[in-house]
C-alpha positions as CSV (number, residue, x, y, z in Angstrom):
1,X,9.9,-47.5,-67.7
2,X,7.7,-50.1,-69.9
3,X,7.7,-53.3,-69.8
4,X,9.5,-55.1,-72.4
5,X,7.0,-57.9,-73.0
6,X,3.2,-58.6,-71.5
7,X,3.9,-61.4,-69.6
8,X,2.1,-64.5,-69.4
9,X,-0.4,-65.2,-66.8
10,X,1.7,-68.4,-65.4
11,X,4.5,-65.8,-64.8
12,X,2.3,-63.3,-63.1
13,X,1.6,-66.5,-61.0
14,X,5.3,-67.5,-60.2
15,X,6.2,-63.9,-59.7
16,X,3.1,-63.6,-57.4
17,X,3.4,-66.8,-55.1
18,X,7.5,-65.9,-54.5
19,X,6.6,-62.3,-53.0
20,X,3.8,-64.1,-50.6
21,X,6.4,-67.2,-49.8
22,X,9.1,-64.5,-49.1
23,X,6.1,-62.3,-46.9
24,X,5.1,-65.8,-45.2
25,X,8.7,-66.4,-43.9
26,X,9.3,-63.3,-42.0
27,X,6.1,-64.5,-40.1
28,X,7.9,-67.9,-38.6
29,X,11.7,-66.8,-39.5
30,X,12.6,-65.1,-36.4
31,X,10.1,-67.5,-33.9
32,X,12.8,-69.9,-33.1
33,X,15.7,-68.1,-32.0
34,X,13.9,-65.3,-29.7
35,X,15.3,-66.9,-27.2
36,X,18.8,-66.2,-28.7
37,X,17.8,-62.7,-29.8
38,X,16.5,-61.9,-25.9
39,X,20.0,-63.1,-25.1
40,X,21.8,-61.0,-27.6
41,X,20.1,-57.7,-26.7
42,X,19.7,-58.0,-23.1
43,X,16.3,-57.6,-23.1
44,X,13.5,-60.0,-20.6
45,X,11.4,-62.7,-22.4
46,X,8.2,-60.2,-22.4
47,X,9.9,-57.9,-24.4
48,X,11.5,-60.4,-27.3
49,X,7.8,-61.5,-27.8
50,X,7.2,-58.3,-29.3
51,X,9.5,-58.6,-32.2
52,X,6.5,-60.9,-33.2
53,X,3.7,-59.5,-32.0
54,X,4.9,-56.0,-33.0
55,X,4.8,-57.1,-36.7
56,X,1.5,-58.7,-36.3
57,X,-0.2,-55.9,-35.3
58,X,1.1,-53.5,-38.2
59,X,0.1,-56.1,-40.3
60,X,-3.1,-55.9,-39.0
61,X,-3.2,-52.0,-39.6
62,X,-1.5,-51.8,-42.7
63,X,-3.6,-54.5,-44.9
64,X,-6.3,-52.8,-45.0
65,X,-4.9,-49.2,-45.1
66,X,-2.8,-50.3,-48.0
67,X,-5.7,-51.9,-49.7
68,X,-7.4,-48.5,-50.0
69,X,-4.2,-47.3,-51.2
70,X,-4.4,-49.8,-53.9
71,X,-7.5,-48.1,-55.0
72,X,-5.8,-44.8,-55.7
73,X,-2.1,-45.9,-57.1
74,X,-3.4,-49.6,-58.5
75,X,-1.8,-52.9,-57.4
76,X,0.6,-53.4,-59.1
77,X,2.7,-50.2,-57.5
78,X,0.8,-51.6,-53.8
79,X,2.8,-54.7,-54.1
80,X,6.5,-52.8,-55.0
81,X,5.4,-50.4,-52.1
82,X,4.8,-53.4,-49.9
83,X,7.7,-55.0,-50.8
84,X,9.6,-52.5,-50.5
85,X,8.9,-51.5,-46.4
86,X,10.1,-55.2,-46.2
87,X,13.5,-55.0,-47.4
88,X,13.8,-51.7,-45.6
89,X,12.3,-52.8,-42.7
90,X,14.9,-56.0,-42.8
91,X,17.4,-53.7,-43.1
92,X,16.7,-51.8,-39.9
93,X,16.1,-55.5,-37.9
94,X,19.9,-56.4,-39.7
95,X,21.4,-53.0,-38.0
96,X,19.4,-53.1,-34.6
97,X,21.3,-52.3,-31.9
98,X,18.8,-52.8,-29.3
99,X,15.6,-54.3,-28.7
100,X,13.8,-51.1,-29.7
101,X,15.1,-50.4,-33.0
102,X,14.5,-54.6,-33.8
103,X,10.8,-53.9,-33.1
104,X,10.6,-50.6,-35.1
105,X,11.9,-52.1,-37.8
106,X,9.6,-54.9,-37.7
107,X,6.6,-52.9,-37.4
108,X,8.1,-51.6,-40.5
109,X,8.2,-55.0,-42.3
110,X,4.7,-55.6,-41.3
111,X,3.2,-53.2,-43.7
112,X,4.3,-55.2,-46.4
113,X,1.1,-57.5,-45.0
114,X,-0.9,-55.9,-48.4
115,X,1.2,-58.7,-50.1
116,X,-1.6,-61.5,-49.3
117,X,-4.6,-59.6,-50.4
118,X,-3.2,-58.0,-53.4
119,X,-1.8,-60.7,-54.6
120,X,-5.3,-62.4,-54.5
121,X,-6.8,-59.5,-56.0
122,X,-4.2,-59.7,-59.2
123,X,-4.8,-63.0,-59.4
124,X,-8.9,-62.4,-59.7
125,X,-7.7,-60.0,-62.3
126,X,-5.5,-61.9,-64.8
127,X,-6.9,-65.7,-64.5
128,X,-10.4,-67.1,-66.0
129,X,-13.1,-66.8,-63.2
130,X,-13.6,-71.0,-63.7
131,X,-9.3,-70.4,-62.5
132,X,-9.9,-68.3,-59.9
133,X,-10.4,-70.7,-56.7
134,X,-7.9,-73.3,-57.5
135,X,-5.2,-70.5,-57.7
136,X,-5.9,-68.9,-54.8
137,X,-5.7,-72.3,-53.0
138,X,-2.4,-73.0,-54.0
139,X,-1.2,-69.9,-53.4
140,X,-2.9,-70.1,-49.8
141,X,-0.7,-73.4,-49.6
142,X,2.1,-71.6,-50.8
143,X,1.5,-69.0,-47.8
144,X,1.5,-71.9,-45.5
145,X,4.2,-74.0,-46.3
146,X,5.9,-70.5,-46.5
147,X,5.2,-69.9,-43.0
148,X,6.0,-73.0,-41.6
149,X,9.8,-73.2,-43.6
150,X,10.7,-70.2,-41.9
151,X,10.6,-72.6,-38.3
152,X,13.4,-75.0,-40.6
153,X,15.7,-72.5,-42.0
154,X,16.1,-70.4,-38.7
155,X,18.4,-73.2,-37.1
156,X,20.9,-74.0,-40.1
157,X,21.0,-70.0,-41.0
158,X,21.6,-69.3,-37.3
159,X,24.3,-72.1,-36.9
160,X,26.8,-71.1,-39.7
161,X,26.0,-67.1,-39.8
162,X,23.9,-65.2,-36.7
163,X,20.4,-64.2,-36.5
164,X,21.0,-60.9,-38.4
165,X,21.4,-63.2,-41.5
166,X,17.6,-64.0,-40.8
167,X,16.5,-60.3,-42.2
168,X,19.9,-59.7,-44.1
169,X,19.1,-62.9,-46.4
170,X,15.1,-62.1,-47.0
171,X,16.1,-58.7,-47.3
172,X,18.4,-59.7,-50.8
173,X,15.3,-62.0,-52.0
174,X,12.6,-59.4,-51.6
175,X,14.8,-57.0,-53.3
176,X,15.3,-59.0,-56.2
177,X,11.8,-60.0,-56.1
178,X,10.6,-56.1,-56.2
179,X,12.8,-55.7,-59.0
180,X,10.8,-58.7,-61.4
181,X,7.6,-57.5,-60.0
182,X,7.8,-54.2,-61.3
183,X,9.1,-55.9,-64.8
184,X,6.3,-58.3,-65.3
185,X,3.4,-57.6,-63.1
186,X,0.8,-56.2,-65.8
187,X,-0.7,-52.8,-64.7
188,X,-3.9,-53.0,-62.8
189,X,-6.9,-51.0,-63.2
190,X,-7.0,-47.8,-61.1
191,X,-10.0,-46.4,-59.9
192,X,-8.3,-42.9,-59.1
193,X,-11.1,-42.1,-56.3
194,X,-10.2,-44.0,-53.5
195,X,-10.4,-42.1,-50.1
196,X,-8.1,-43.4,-47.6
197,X,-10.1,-43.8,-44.0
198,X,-7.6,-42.7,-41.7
199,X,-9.8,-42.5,-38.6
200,X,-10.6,-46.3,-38.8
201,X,-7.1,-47.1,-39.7
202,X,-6.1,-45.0,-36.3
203,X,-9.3,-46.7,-34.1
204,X,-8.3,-49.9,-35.3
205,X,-4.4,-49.7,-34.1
206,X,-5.6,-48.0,-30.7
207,X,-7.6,-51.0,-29.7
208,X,-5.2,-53.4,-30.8
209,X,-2.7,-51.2,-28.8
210,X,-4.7,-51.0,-26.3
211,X,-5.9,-54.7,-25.7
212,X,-2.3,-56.4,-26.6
213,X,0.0,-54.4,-24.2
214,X,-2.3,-55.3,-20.7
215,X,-2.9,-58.8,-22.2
216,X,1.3,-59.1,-22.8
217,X,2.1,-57.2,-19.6
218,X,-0.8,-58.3,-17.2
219,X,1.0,-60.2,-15.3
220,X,4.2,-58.2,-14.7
221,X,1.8,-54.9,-13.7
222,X,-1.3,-57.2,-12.4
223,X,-4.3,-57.8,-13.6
224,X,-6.3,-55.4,-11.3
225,X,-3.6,-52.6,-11.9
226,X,-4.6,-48.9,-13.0
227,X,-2.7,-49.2,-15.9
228,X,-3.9,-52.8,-16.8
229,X,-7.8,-52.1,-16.2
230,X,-7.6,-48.5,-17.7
231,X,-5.8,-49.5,-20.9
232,X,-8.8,-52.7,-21.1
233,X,-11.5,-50.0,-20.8
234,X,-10.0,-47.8,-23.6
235,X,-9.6,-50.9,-25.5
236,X,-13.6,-51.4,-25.4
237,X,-14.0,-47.7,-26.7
238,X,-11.8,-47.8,-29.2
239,X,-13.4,-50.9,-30.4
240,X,-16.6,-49.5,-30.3
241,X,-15.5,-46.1,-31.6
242,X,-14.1,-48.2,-34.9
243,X,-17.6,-50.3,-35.0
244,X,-19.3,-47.2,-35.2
245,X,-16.9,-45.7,-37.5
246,X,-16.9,-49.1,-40.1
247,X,-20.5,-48.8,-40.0
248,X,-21.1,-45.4,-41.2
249,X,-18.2,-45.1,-43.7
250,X,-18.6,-45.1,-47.3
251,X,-15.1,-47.0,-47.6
252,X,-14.8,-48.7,-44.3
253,X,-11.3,-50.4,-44.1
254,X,-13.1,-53.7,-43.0
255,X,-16.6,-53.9,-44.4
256,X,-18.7,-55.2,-41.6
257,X,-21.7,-55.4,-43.8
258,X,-19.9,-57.8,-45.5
259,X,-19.8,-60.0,-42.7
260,X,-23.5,-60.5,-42.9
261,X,-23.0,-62.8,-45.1
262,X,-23.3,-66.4,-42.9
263,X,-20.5,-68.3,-44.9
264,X,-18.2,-64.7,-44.1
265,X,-18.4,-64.2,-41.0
266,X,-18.3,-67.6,-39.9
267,X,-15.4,-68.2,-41.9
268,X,-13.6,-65.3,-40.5
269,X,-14.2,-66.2,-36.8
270,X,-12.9,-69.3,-37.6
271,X,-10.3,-67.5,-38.9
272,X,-9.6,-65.2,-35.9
273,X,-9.3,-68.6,-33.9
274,X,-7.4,-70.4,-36.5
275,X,-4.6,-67.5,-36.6
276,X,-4.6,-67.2,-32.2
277,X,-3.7,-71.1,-32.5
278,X,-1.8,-71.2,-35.3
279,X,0.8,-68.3,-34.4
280,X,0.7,-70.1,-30.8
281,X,2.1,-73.0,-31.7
282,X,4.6,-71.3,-34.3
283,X,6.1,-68.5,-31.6
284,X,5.9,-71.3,-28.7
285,X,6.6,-74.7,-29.8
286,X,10.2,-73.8,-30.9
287,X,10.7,-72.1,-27.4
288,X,9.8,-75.2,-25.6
289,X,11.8,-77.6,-27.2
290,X,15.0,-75.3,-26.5
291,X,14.4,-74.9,-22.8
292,X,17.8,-76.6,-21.4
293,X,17.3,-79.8,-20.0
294,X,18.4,-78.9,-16.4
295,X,14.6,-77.5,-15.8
296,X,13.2,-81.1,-15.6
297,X,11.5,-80.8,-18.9
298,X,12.5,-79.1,-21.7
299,X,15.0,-81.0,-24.3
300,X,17.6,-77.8,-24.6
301,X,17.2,-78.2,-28.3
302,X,19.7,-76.0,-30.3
303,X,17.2,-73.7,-33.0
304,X,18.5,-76.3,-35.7
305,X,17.5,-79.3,-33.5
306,X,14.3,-77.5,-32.8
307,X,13.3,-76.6,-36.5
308,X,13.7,-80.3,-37.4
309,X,11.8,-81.4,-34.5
310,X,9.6,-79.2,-36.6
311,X,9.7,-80.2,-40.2
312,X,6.5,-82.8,-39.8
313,X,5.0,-79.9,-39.6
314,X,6.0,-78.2,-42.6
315,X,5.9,-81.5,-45.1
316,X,2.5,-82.3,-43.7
317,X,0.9,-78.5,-44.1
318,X,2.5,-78.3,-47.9
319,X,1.2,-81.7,-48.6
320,X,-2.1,-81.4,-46.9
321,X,-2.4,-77.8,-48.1
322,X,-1.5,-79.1,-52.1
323,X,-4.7,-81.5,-51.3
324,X,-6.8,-79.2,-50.4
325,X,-7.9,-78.0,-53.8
326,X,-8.2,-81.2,-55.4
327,X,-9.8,-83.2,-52.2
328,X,-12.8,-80.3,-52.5
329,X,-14.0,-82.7,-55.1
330,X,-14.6,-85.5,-52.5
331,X,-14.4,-83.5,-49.1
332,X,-16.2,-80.3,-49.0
333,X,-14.5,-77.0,-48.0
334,X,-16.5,-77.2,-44.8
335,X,-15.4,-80.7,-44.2
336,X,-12.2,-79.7,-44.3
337,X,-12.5,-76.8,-42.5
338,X,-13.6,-79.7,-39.3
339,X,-11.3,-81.7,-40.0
340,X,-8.6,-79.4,-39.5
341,X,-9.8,-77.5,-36.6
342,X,-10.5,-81.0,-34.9
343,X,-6.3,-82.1,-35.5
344,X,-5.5,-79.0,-34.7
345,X,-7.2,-79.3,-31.1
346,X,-5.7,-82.6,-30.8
347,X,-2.1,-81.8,-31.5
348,X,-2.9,-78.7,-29.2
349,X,-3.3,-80.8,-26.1
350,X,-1.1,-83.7,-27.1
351,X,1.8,-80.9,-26.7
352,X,0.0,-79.6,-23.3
353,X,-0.1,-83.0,-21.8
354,X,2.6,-85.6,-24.1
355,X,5.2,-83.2,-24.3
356,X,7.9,-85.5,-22.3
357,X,9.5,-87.5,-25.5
358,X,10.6,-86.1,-28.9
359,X,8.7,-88.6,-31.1
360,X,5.7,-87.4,-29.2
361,X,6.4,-83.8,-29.9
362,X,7.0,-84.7,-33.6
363,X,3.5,-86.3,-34.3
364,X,1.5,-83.7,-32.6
365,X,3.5,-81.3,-35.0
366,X,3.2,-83.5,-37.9
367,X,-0.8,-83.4,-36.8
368,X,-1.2,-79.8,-36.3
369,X,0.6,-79.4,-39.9
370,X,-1.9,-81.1,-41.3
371,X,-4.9,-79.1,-39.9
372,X,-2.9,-76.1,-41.0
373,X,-2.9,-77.6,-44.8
374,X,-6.7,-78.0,-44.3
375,X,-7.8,-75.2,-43.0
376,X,-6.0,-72.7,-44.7
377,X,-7.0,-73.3,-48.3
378,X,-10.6,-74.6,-47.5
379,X,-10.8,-71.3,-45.6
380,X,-9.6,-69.2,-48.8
381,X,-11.9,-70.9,-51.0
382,X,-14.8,-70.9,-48.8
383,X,-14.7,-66.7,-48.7
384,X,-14.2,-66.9,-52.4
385,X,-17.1,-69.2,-53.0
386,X,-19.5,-67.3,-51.0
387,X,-19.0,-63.4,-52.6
388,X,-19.7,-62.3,-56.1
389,X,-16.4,-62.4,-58.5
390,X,-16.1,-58.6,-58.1
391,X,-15.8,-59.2,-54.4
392,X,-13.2,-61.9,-54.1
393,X,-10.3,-59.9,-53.2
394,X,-12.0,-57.6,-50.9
395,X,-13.5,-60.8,-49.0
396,X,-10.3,-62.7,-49.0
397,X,-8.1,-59.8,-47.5
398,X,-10.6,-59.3,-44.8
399,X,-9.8,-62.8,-44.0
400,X,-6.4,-62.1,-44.0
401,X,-6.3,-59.4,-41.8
402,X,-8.8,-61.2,-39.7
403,X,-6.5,-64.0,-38.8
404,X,-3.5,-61.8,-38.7
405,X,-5.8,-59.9,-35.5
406,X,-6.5,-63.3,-34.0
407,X,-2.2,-64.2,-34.9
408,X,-1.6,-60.7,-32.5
409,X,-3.8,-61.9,-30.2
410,X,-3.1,-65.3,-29.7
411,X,0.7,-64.6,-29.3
412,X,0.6,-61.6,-26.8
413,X,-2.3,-63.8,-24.5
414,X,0.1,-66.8,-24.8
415,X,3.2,-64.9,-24.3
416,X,1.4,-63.8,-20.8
417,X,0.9,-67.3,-19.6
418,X,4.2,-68.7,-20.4
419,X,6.2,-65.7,-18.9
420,X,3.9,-65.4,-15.8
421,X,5.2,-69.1,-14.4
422,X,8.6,-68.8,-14.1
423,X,11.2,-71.4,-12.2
424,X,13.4,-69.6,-9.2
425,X,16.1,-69.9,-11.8
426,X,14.1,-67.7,-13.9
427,X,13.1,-70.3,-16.8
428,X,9.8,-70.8,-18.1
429,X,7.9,-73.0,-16.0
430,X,6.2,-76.1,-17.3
431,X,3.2,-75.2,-16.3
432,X,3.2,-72.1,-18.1
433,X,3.4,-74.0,-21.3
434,X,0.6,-76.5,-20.2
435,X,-2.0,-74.1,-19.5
436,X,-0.9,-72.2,-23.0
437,X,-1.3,-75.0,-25.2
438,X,-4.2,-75.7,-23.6
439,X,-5.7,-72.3,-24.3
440,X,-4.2,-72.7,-27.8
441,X,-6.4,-76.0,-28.0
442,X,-9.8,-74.4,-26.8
443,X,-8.8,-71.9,-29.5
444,X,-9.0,-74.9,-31.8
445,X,-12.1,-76.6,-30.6
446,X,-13.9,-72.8,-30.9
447,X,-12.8,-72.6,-34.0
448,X,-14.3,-76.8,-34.6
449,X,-17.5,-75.6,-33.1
450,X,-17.9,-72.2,-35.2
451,X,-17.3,-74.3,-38.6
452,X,-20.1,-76.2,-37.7
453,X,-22.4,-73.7,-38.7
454,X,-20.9,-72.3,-41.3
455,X,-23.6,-73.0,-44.4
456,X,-23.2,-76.6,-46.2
457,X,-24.2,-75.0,-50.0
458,X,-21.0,-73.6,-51.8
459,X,-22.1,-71.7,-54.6
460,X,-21.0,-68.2,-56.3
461,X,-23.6,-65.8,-55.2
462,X,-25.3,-63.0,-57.2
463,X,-24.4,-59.6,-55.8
464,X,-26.2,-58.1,-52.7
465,X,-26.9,-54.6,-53.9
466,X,-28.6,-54.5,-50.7
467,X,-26.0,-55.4,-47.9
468,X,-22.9,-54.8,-50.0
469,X,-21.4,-51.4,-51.4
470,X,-19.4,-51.2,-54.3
471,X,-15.6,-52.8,-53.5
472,X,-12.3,-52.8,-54.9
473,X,-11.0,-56.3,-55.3
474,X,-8.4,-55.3,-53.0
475,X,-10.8,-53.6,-50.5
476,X,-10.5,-55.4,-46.9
């Protein structure tokens, strides 16, 4: 059916930034009542962890797959796909019966991950190039506040309905979203000769298989278990099987020549460090506040209590990540980039060792939201600084997916720690939380110590016909 008007580029925008906010949500949405969904469905703390880390790693899978898709069917049918396996996938989650179906279905939901890159891509595509970076920083900021509401609204959502109104609710907006997309968003170009890699996009979900289920269930089958040690070496062959494979393809899903580039790949191992802490923090924090008070040192929070212990996290990301843009006048990208990775260490171990009061617990969130607000735009805009316009949306998903990777594992390597010290009475032990946001804090002070060296001069480059092949702007 056409469209009944070309709409306006500010539209495109609006229409744009609501289908990443409602993405962004169903990363943080469900984090703070796990423990009420474990409860629910009977299942064991080890297993509710996957209802996050499940959609993580399709993410991880499906942003670059659905990238090359783009290539064949154009972006603006990507993004209704995309949208699409979210409301379906939301659906399911709404219907689960059991623990399994909830983590089908949000494997499902995570292939609407294309959102992010595509969205930058049509952005590159219908603003002025002088436009380009400042709107892909807000809409980073939009992404982040986006991510860090879904912590707020849990609690009040859970209190009056259940947690099945957490997919049934973003299940109605991204349906209703879908519908305007496919209304306004202007057709893209189509390059009609994409060829989907499937054996990189199968290498690169059998070593994220492979490394997240012995770093989730280490613990519970032992670290020098068959099954553990085997599933760790066919993790480092499937790694290096995908390498290989990247490498030598034509139209690798993640173009590692790409990451030659010194402002790219340091940017994106920041990244991969950024997303371990980040979705730490998210998945955790909420789960520490609501341990009941009888285990000596949790606050037994409700999920509403817990989301406004919370909220100086989200105010200080939006605000912070707003800045960003405009501060890159005074503070560089890079600056920023240090400056966030160094708050984010300290509000890391503030919550490892200060964790005994509320107020405490509110600062080091309030802190840790605004290294979020930092490094997440500066991070955008460094990638799109650094790679020639026709490259922007390629760069930016790889970015994406890059953190989403270091998001999977971060979670499933935290999740380990915190359910291998358990009380006699079968709660989570402090010390289980210590060590993690500890770990989550070296994540941070890696990722401090890696933004060091990423390269001082921003400037648009000239294209590398040397390093870099021909990319989609929606190539990851």
């Amino acid at each position: 059916m056409p469209r009944l008007y070309q709409p306006s580029p500010r539209v495109t925008f609006a229409v744009l930034a609501a289908a990443a906010a409602a993405f962004s949500l169903m990363q943080s949405l469900v984090t703070p009542v796990l423990p009420t969904i474990q409860q629910d469905l009977h299942t064991s703390t080890g297993s509710v962890t996957w209802v996050l880390t499940a959609w993580l790693l399709a993410a991880s899978v499906a942003t670059p797959l659905m990238g090359r898709i783009a290539d064949t069917i154009g972006k603006d049918r990507t993004l209704l796909v995309a949208l699409a396996a979210i409301a379906l996938g939301c659906l399911a989650a709404a219907l689960a019966p059991n623990i399994g179906v909830l983590i089908a279905a949000r494997v499902l939901q995570g292939l609407g991950g294309a959102v992010f890159p595509i969205s930058f891509g049509i952005v590159r595509d219908e603003f002025p190039p002088a436009r380009v970076g400042s709107m892909i920083g807000v809409l980073a900021a939009v992404i982040a506040t986006g991510s860090g509401l879904g912590i707020v609204l849990a609690g009040p959502i859970v209190g009056v309905l259940d947690w099945r109104w957490l997919f049934w609710i973003p299940m109605a907006v991204v349906t209703v979203v879908a519908v305007v997309a496919w209304r306004v968003i202007p057709v893209s170009p189509r390059h009609g000769q994409g060829r989907i890699n499937w054996l990189s996009a199968t290498l690169l979900a059998g070593w994220l298989v492979a490394l997240l289920l012995p770093l989730s269930m280490g613990r519970t089958w032992g670290w020098s278990s068959g099954r553990t040690l085997g599933l760790l070496v066919l993790a480092v062959v499937l790694v290096s099987a995908w390498l290989v494979a990247e490498l030598r393809s034509a139209e690798p899903l993640i173009d590692m020549r790409m990451m030659r580039l010194p402002a790219v790949w340091t940017t994106n191992l920041v990244a991969l460090l950024f997303g371990a802490a980040m979705f730490g923090v998210f998945a955790f924090l909420p789960q520490l506040l609501q341990v009941p008070a009888s285990s000596g040192y949790g606050f037994g929070a409700s999920v509403t209590g817990a989301g406004l212990l919370m909220l100086p996290m989200l105010v200080s990301m939006a605000v912070f990540g707003s800045l960003s843009g405009p501060l890159a006048r005074w503070v560089s990208n890079k600056a920023q980039l240090l400056w966030g990775s160094a708050m984010g260490t300290a509000a890391c171990l503030s919550l490892a060792l200060a964790h005994s009061e509320k107020w405490t617990v509110a600062v080091a969130a309030g802190v840790f939201g605004i290294g979020l607000g930092l490094i997440y735009s500066s991070m955008i805009n460094l990638i799109v600084s650094s790679v020639p316009a026709s490259q922007t949306g390629a760069a930016s998903g790889m970015n994406t997916n890059i953190r989403t990777i270091g998001a999977s594992l971060g979670t499933a390597v935290v999740s380990s720690v915190v359910t291998g010290h358990l009380q006699p009475s079968g709660l989570p032990a402090e010390a289980g939380y210590t060590t993690a946001f500890l770990l989550l804090a070296g994540a941070s002070a890696a990722a401090f110590g890696v933004a060091l060296l990423v390269p001082a001069a921003r400037r648009r480059v000239s294209p590398v016909p040397e390093v870099l092949p021909e990319l989609s702007p929606v190539e990851v």
